[in-house]
N, CA, C and O atoms as a DFTB+ gen file, in Angstrom:
524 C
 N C O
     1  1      36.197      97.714     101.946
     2  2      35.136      98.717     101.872
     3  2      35.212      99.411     100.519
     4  3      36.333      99.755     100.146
     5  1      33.961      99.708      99.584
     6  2      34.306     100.507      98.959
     7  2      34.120     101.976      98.852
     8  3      33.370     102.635      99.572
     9  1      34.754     102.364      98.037
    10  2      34.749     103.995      98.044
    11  2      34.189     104.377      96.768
    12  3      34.090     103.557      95.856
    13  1      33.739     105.833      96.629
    14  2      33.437     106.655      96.039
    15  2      34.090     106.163      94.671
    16  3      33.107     105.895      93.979
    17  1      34.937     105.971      94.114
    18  2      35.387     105.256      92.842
    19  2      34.691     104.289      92.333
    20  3      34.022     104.114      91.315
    21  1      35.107     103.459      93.623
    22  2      34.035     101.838      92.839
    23  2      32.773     102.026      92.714
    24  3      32.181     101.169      92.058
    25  1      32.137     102.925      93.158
    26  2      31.158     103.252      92.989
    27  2      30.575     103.944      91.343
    28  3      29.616     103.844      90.577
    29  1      32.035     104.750      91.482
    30  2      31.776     105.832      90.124
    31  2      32.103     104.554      88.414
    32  3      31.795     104.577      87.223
    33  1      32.954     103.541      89.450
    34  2      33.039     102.572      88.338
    35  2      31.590     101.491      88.169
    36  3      31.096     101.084      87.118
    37  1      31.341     101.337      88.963
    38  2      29.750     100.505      88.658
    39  2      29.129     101.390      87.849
    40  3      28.671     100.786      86.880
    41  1      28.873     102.722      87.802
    42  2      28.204     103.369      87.280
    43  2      28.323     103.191      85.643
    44  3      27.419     102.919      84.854
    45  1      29.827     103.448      85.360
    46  2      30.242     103.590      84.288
    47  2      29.767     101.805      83.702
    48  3      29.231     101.374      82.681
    49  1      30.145     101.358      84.590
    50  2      29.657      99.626      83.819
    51  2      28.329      99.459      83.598
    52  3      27.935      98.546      82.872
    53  1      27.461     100.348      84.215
    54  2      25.976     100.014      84.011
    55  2      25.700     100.738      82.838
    56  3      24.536     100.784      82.439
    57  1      26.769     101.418      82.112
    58  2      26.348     102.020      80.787
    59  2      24.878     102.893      80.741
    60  3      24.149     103.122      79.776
    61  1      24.739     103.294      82.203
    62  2      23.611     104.283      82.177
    63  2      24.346     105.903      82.116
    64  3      25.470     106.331      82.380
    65  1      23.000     106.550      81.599
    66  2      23.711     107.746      81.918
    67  2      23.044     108.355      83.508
    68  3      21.910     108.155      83.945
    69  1      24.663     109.489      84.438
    70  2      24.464     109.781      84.899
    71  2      24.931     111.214      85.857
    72  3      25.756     111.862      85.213
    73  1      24.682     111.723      86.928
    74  2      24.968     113.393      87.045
    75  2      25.624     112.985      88.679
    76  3      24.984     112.427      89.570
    77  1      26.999     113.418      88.750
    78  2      27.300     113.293      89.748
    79  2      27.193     115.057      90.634
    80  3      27.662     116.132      90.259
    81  1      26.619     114.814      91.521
    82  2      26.611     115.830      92.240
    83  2      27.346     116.550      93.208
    84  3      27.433     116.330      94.416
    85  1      28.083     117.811      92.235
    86  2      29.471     118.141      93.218
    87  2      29.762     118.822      94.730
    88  3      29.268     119.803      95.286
    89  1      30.731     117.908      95.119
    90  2      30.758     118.230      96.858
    91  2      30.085     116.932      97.143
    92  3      29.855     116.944      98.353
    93  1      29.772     116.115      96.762
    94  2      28.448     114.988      97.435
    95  2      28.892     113.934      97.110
    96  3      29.690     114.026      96.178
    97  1      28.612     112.307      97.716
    98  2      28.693     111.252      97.183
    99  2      27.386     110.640      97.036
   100  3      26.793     109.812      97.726
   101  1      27.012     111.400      95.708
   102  2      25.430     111.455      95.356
   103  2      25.585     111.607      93.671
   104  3      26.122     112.531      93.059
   105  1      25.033     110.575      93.212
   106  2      24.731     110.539      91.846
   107  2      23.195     110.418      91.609
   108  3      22.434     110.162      92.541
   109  1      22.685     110.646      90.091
   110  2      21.247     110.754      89.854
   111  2      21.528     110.237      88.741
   112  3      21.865     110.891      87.754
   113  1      21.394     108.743      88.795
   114  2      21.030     107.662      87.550
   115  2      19.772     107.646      86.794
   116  3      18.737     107.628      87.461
   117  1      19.683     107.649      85.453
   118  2      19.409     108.013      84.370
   119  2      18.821     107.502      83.042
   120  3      19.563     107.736      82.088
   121  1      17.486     106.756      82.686
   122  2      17.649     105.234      82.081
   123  2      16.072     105.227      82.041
   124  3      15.374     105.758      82.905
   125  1      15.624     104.601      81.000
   126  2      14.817     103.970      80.346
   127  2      14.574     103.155      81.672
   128  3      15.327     102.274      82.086
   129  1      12.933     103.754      82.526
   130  2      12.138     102.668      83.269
   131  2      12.669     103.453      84.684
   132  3      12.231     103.058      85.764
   133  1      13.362     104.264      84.643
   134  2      14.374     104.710      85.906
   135  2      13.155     106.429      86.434
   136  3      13.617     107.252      87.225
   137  1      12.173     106.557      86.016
   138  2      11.259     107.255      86.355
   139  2      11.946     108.652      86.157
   140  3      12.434     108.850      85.044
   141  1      12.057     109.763      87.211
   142  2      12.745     110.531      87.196
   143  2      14.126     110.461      87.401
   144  3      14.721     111.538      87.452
   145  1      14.938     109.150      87.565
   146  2      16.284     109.537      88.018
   147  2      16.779     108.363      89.570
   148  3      16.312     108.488      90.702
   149  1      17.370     107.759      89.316
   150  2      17.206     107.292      91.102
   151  2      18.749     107.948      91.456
   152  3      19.765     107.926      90.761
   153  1      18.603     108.329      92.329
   154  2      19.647     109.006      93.770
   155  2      20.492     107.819      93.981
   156  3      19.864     106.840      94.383
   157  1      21.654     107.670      93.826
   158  2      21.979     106.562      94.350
   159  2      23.434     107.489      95.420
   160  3      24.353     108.187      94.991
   161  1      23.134     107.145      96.713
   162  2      24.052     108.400      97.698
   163  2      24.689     106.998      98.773
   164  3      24.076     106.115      99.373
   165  1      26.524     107.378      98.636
   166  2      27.358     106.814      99.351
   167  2      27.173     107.348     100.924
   168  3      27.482     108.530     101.073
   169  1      26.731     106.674     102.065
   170  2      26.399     107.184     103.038
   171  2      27.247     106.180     104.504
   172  3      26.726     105.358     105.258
   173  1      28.865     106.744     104.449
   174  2      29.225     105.988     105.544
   175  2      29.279     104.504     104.960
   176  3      29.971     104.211     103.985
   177  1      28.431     103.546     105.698
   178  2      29.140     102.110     105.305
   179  2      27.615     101.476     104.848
   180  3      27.242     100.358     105.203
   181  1      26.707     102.513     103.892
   182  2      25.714     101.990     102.775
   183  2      25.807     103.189     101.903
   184  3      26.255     104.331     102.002
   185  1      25.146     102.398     100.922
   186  2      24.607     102.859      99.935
   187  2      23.076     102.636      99.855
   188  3      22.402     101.689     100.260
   189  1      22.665     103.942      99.125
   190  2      21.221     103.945      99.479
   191  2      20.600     104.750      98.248
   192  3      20.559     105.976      98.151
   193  1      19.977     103.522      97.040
   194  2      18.822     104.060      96.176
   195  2      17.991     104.445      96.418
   196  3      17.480     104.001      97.446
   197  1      17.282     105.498      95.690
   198  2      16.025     106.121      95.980
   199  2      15.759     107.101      94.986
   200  3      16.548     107.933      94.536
   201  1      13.814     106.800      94.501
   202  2      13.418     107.030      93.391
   203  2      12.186     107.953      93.797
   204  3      11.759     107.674      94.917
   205  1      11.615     108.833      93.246
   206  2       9.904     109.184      93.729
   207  2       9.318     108.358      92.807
   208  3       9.916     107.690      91.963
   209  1       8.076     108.422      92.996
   210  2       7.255     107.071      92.366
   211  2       5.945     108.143      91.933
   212  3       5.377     108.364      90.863
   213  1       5.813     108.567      93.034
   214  2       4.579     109.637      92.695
   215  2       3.878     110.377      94.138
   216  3       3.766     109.680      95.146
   217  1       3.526     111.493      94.145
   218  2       2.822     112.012      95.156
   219  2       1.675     111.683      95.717
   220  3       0.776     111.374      94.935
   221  1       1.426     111.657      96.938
   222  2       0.001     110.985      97.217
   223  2      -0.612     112.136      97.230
   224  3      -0.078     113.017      97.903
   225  1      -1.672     112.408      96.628
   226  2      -2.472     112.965      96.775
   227  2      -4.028     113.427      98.291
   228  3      -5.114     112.914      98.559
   229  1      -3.400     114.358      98.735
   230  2      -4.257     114.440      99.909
   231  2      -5.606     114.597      99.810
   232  3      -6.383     114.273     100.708
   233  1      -5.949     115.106      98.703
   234  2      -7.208     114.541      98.655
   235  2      -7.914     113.372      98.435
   236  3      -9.117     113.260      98.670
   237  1      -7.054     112.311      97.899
   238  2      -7.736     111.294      97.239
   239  2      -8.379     110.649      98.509
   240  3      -7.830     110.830      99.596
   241  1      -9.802     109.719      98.392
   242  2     -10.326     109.107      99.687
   243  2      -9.625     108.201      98.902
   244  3      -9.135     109.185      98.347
   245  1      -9.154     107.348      98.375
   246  2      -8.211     106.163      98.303
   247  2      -6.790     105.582      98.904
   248  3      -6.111     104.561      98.788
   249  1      -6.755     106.502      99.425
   250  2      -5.514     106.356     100.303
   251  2      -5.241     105.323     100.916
   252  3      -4.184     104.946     100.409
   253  1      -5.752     104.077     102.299
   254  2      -5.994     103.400     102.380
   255  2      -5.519     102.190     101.481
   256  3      -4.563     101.421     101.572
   257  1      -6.807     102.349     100.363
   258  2      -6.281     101.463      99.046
   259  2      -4.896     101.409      98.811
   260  3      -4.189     100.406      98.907
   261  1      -4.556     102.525      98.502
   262  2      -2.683     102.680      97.991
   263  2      -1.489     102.176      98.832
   264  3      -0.439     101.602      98.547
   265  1      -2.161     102.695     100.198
   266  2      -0.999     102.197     101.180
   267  2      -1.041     100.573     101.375
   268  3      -0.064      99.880     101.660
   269  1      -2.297     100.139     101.172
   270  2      -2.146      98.429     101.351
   271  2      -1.527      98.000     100.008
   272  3      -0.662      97.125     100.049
   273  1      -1.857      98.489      98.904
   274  2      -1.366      98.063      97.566
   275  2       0.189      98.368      97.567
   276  3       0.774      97.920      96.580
   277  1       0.703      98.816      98.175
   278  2       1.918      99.010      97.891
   279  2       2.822      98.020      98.864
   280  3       3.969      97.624      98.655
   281  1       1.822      97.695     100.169
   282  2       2.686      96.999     101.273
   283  2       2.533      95.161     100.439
   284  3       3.328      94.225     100.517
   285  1       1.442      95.234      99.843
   286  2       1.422      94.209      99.199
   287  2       2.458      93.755      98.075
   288  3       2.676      92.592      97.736
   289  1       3.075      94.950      97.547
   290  2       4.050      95.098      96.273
   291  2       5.300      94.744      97.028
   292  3       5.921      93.780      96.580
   293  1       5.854      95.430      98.243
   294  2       6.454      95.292      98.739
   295  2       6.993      93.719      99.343
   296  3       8.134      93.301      99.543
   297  1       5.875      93.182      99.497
   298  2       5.596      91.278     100.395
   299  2       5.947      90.332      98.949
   300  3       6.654      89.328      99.037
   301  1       5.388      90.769      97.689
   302  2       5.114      89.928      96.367
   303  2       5.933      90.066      95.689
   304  3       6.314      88.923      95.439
   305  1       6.803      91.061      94.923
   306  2       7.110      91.555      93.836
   307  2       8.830      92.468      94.015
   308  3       9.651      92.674      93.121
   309  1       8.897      92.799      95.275
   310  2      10.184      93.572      95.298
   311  2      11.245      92.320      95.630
   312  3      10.835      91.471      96.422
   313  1      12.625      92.152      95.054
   314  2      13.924      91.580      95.375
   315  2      14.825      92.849      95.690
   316  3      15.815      92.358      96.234
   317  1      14.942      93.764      95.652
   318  2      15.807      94.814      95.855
   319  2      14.849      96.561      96.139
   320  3      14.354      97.422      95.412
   321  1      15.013      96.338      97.568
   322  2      13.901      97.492      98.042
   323  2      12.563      97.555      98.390
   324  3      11.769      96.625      98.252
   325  1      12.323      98.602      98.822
   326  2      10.803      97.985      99.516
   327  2      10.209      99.838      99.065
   328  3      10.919     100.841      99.003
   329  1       8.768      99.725      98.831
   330  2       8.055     101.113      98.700
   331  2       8.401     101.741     100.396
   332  3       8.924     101.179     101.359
   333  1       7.817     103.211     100.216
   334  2       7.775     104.039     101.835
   335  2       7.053     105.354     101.358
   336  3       6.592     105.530     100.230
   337  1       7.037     106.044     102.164
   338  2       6.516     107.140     102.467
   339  2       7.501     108.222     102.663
   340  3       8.267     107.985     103.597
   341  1       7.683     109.220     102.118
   342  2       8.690     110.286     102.397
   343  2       7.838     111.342     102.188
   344  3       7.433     111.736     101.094
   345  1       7.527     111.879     103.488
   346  2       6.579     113.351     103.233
   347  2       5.575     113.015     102.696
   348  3       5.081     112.016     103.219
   349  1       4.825     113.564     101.541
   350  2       3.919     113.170     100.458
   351  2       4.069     112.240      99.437
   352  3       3.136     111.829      98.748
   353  1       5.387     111.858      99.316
   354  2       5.516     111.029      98.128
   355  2       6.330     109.593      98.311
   356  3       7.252     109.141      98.989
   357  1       5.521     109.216      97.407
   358  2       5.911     107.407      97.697
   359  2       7.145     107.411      96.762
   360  3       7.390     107.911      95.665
   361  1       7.880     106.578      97.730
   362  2       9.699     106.516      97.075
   363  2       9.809     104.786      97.182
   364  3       9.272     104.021      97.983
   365  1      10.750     104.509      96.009
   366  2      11.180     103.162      96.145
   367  2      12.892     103.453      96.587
   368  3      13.701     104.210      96.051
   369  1      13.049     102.580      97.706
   370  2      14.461     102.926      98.938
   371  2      15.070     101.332      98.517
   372  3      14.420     100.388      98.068
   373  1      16.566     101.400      98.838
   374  2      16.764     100.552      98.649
   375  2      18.554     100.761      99.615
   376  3      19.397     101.527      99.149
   377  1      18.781     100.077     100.717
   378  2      20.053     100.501     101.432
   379  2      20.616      99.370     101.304
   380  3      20.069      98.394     101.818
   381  1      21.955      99.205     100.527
   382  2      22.681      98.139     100.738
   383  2      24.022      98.376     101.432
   384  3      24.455      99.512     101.236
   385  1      24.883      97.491     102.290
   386  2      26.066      97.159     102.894
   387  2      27.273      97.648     101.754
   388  3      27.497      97.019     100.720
   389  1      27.990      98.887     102.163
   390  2      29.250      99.278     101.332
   391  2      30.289      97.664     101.155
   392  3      30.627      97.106     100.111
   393  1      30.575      97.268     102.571
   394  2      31.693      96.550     103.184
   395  2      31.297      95.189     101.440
   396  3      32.320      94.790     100.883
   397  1      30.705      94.972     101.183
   398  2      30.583      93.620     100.325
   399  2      30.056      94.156      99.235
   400  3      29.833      93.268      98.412
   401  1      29.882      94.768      99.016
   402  2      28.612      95.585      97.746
   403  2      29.970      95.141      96.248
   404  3      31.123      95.433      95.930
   405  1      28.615      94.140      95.681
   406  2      29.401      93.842      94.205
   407  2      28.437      94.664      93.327
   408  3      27.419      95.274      93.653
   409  1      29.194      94.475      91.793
   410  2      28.627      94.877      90.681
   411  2      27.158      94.413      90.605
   412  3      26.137      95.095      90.692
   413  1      27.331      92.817      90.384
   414  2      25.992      92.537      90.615
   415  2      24.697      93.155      91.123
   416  3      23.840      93.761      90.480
   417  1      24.739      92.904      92.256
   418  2      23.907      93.626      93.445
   419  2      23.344      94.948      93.256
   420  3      22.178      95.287      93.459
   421  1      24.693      95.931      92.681
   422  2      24.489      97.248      92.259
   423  2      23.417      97.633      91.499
   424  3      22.417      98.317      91.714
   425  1      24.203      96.566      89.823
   426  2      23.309      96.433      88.665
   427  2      21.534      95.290      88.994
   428  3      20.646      95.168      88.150
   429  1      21.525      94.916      89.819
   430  2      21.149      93.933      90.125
   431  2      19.284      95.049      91.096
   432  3      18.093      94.748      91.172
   433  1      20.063      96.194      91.557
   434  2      19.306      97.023      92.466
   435  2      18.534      98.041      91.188
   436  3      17.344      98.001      90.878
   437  1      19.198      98.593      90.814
   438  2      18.607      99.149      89.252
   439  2      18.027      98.885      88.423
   440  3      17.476      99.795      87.802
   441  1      17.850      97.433      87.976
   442  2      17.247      96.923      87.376
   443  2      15.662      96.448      87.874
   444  3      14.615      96.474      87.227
   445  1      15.872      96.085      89.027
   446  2      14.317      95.712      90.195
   447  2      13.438      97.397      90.117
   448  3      12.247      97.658      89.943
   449  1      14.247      97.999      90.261
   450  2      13.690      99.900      89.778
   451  2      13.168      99.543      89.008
   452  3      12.030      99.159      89.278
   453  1      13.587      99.443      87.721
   454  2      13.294      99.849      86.740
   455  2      12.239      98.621      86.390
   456  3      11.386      98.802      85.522
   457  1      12.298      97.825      86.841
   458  2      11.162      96.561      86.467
   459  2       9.959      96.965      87.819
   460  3       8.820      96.577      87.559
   461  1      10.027      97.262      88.381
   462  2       9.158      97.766      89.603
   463  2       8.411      99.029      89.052
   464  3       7.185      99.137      89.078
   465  1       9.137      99.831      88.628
   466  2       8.683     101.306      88.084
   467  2       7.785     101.100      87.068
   468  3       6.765     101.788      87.019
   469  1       8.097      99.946      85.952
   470  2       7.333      99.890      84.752
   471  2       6.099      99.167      84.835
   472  3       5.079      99.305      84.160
   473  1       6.465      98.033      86.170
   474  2       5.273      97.470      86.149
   475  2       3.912      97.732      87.260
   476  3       2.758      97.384      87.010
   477  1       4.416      98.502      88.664
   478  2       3.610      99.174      89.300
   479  2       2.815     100.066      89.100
   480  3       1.595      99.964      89.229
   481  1       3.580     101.293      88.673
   482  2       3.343     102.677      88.393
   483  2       1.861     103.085      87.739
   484  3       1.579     104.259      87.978
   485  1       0.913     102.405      87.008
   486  2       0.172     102.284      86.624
   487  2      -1.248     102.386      87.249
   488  3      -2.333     102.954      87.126
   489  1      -0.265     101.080      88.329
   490  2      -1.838     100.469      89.203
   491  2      -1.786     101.627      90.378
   492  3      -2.887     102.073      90.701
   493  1      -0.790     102.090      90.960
   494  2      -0.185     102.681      91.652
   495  2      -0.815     104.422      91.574
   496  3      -0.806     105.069      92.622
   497  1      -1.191     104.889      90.643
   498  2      -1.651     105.839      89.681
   499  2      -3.870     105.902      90.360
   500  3      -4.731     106.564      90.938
   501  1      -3.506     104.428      89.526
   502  2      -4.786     104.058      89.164
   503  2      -5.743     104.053      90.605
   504  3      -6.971     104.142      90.615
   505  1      -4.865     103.925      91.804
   506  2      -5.140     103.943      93.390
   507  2      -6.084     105.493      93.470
   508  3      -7.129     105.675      94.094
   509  1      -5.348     106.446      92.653
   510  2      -5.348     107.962      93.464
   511  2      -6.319     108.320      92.231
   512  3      -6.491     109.538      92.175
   513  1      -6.724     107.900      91.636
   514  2      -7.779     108.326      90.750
   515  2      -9.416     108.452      91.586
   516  3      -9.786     107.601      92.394
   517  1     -10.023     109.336      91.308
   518  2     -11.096     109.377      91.798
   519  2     -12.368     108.337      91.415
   520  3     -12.689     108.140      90.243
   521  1     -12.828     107.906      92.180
   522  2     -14.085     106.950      91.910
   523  2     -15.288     107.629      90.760
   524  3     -16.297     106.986      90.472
């Protein structure tokens, strides 16, 4: 299993910068394409990324639109994580297994962010815009 170390050591290997949050096994990774920051929080026997993407807007009548466009992103385009709904704002989640969790995988989960973030975010945007 790993612990809170190997964890703090992936970090350091991903040569990102990042803010560990004290009392917590909760860091806020830091990086070019990484939007505001992704959460990456040791929870028992996962680990679990998570990014905001952007707020839905309650007014927009596009809504609809966004939520299929994203379940579609989710079916096409994601290897590590899937879009959701948290309250108002669309988050990219991502829970992996402590018990086996390699570097890879880690670096491997961060990177699908950050290629997800750069290449969605746009169209994603472009949903909640008014007609």
């Amino acid at each position: 299993m790993r612990t809170r170390e190997d964890i703090e050591a992936y970090l350091l290997r991903t040569g990102l910068s990042y803010d560990a949050v004290d009392g917590r096994d909760l860091w806020v990774v830091h990086g070019e394409g990484l939007g505001s920051g992704v959460a990456v929080t040791l929870a028992g026997p996962v680990v679990v990324f998570r990014v905001k993407v952007l707020e839905v807007s309650k007014a927009t009548t596009q809504r609809g639109e966004l939520f299929e466009r994203l379940l579609r992103l989710n079916a096409t385009d994601m290897v590590h994580g899937a879009y959701g709904l948290a309250g108002d704002d669309v988050v990219l989640l991502c829970t992996l297994r402590v018990a086996n969790l390699d570097f890879d995988e880690f670096q491997g989960t961060l990177d699908d962010f950050s290629v997800a973030l750069s290449k969605h975010y746009e169209a994603l945007t472009a949903a909640q815009r008014p007609s």
